[in-house]
Each structure stands twice: as C-alpha cells, then as structure tokens.
C-alpha positions as CSV (number, residue, x, y, z in Angstrom):
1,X,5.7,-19.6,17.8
2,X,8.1,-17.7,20.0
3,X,10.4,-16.7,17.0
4,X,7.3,-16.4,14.6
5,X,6.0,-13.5,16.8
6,X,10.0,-11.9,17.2
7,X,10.4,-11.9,13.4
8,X,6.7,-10.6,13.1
9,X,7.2,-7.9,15.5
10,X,10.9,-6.7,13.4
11,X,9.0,-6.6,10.2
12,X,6.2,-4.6,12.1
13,X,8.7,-2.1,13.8
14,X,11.2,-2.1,10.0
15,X,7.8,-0.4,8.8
16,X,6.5,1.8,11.8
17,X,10.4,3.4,11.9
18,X,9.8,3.7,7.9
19,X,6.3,5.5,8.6
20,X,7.9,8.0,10.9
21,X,10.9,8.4,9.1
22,X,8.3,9.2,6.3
23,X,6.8,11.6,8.2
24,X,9.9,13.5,9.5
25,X,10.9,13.9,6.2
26,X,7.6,15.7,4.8
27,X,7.7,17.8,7.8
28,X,11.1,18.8,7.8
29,X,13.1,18.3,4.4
30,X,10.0,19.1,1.9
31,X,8.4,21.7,4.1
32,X,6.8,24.1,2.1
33,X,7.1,21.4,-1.3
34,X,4.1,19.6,0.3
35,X,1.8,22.6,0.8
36,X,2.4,23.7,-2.6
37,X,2.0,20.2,-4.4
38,X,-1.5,20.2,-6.2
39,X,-1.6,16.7,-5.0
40,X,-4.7,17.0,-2.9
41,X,-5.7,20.6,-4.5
42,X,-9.7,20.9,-3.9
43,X,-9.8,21.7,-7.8
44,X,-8.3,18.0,-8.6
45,X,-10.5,16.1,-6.7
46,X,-13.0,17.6,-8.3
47,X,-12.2,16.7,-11.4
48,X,-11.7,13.4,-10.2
49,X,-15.5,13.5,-9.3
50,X,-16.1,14.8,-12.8
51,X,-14.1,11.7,-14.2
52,X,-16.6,8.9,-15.9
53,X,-14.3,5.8,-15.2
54,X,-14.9,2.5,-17.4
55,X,-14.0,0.0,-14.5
56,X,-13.7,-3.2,-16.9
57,X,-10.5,-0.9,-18.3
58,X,-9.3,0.1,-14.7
59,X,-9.9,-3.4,-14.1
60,X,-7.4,-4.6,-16.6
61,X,-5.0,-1.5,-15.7
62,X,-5.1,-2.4,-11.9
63,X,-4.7,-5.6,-12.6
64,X,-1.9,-5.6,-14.9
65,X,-0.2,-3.0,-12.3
66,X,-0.6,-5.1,-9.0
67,X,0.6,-8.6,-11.3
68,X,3.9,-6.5,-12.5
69,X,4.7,-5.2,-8.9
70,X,3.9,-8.6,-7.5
71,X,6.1,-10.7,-10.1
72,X,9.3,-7.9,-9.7
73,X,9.3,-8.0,-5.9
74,X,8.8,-12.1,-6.0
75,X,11.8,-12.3,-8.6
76,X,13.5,-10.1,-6.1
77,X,13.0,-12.1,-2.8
78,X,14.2,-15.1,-4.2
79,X,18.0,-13.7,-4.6
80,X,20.5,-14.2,-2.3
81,X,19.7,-11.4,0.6
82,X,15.9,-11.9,1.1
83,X,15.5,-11.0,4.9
84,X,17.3,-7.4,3.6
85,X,15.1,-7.8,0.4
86,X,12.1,-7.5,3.1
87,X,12.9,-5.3,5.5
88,X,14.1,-2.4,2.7
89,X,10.8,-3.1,1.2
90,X,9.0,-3.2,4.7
91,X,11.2,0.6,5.2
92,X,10.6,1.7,2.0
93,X,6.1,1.3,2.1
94,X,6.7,2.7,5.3
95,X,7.9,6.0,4.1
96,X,5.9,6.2,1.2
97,X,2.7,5.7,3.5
98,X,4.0,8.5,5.7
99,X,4.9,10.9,3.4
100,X,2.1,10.4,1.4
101,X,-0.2,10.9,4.6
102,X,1.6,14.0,6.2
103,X,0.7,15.0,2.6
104,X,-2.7,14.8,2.8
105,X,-3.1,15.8,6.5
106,X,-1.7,19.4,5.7
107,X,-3.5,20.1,2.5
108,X,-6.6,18.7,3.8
109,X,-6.6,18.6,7.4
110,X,-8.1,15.4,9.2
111,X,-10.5,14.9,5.8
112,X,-7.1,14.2,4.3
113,X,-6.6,11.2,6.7
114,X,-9.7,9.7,5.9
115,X,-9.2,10.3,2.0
116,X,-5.8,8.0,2.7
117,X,-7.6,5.3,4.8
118,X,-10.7,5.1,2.1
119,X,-8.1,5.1,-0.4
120,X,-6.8,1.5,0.6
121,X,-9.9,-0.1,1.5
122,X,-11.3,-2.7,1.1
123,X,-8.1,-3.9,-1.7
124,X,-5.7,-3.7,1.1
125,X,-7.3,-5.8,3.5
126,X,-6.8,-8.3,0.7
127,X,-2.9,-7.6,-0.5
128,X,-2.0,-7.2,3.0
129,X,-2.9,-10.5,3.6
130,X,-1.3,-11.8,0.5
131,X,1.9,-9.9,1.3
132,X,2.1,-11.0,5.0
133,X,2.2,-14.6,3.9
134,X,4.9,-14.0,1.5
135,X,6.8,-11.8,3.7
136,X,6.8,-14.2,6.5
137,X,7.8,-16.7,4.2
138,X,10.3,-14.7,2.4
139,X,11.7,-13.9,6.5
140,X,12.2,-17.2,7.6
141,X,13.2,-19.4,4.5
142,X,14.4,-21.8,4.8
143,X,12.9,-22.8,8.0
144,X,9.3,-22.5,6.4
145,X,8.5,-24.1,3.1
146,X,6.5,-23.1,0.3
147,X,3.2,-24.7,-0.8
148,X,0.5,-25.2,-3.1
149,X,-1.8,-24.4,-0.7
150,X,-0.2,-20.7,0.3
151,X,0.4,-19.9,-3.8
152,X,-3.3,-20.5,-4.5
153,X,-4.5,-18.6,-0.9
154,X,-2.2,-15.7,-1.8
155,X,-3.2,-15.5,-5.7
156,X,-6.7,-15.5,-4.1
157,X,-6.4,-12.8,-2.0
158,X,-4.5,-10.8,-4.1
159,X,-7.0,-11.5,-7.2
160,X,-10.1,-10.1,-4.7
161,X,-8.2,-7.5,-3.9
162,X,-7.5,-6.4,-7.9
163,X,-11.3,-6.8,-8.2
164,X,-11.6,-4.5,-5.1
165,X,-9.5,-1.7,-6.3
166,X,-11.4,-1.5,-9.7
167,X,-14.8,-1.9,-8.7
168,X,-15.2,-1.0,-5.0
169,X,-12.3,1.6,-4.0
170,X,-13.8,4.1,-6.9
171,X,-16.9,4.4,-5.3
172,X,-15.7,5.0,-2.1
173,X,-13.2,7.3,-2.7
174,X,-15.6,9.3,-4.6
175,X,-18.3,9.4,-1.3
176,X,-15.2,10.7,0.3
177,X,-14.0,13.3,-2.0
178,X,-18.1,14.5,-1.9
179,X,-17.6,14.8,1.8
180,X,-14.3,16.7,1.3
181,X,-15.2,19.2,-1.5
C-alpha cells in the first residue's frame, strides 16, 4: 500500500507542477494574448445560450470524441516507456487545465472559475475515475495485472460519463453562462 500511495502521490504532484506551470505560462508568456482571445467574450456565451443543441447528435459526437482519445492514449501506454507515457500525459492535462483556467479567471473574474468547474461536472467525476484506474495500472505494470473486472468498471465509468457530457453538462453550463451574462 506504501508504494501504491508514493506512486499515487508522483502522478498527483506530475499534474499539480503541470497546473502551475500552466498558469505561469498564461500569466507571463501569453500576457496580453489571453485578454484579447474571444474565448470567454460575454457576446460568445451568449450565443452559446442562443444555440438549440440536438443532444442525441452531441451524444454521438461526444461519444465518438472521448472513444478516439481513449483508444490513442491506450495504444500509447502500452509501448515501451509507459510510466513516461503517464506522467507527460499527467504534465500535459495539467497545463491545459491551468491555462485554460487563468483564461477564464481574467476574462471573467471568479464567474470564470465556476464556468470551468461546471464545465467538467458531473462527466469528470466519471472519466477521472476511469483514468485513475488505468493510470495506476499503466504506473505500476507489471507489478499489477489487468482484468476483466477493471475493463468492464472502467468502460462503465467512462460510458456514464459520455452520457453525462451530452445530456447533463449542457444544462449546467447554460444555468452558469445565465448567471454570468
């Protein structure tokens, strides 16, 4: 359990240093790029309210998104260098999540937050679960095997999560851009 929780708590810090590193680089290499990007522009989000969304299509768009991204980084953790496979990966989210909410925090002040929190509820709850089984896995292979039971708890956390993002995550994220605009 001992060098579970160690190789838990390097994956943990591989993507806290990727969320700062994320925000350093919003803050001080793309500076005045991130106040001018129309990303979170007041105007977009309200055309986002104005959008009429057929959710069986963004179903089978989300769905076919998530499956891709899933299958490439699988295919990927089973080469050769999986622990660096992880930990890039691990990095990489980590910056993405920290640029993305330095982002949102400067063009929309603390409403900006809460537009990126809403924006990966409840699905997230649901891939992050999927992912943290596969990462651990992926982490400490070959000590740990692979199992029928884990493939079908992971495709079933991952499939609630797809049905999240199409049907659930819209909703909210339109109470949120309401509350913004």
């Amino acid at each position: 359990m001992r060098v579970l929780r160690k190789k838990s708590q390097l994956l943990t810090i591989a993507l806290v240093v990727g969320f700062f590193v994320g925000i350093i680089y919003e803050n001080i290499v793309a500076g005045k790029q991130v106040t001018t990007s129309d990303l979170f522009l007041k105007s977009n989000l309200q055309r986002y309210l104005q959008m009429n969304v057929i959710t069986q299509k963004y179903f089978w768009y989300v769905a076919k998104e998530r499956i891709l991204f899933l299958l490439v980084i699988c295919i990927c953790a089973c080469m050769k260098w999986k622990k660096a496979f992880v930990t890039l990966l691990l990095l990489a989210v980590g910056i993405l999540t920290g640029a993305l909410t330095v982002s949102a925090i400067l063009q929309l002040g603390i409403k900006g937050l809460g537009l990126c929190v809403l924006g990966l509820l409840p699905q997230g709850l649901f891939y992050g679960i999927a992912y943290y089984i596969l990462i651990l896995y992926w982490y400490q292979y070959p000590e740990q095997k692979w199992n029928r039971v884990k493939m079908i708890f992971v495709l079933m956390m991952y499939g609630i999560g797809i049905v999240m993002e199409a049907y659930v995550n819209p909703i909210l994220i339109k109470w949120m851009i309401k509350s913004i605009c």
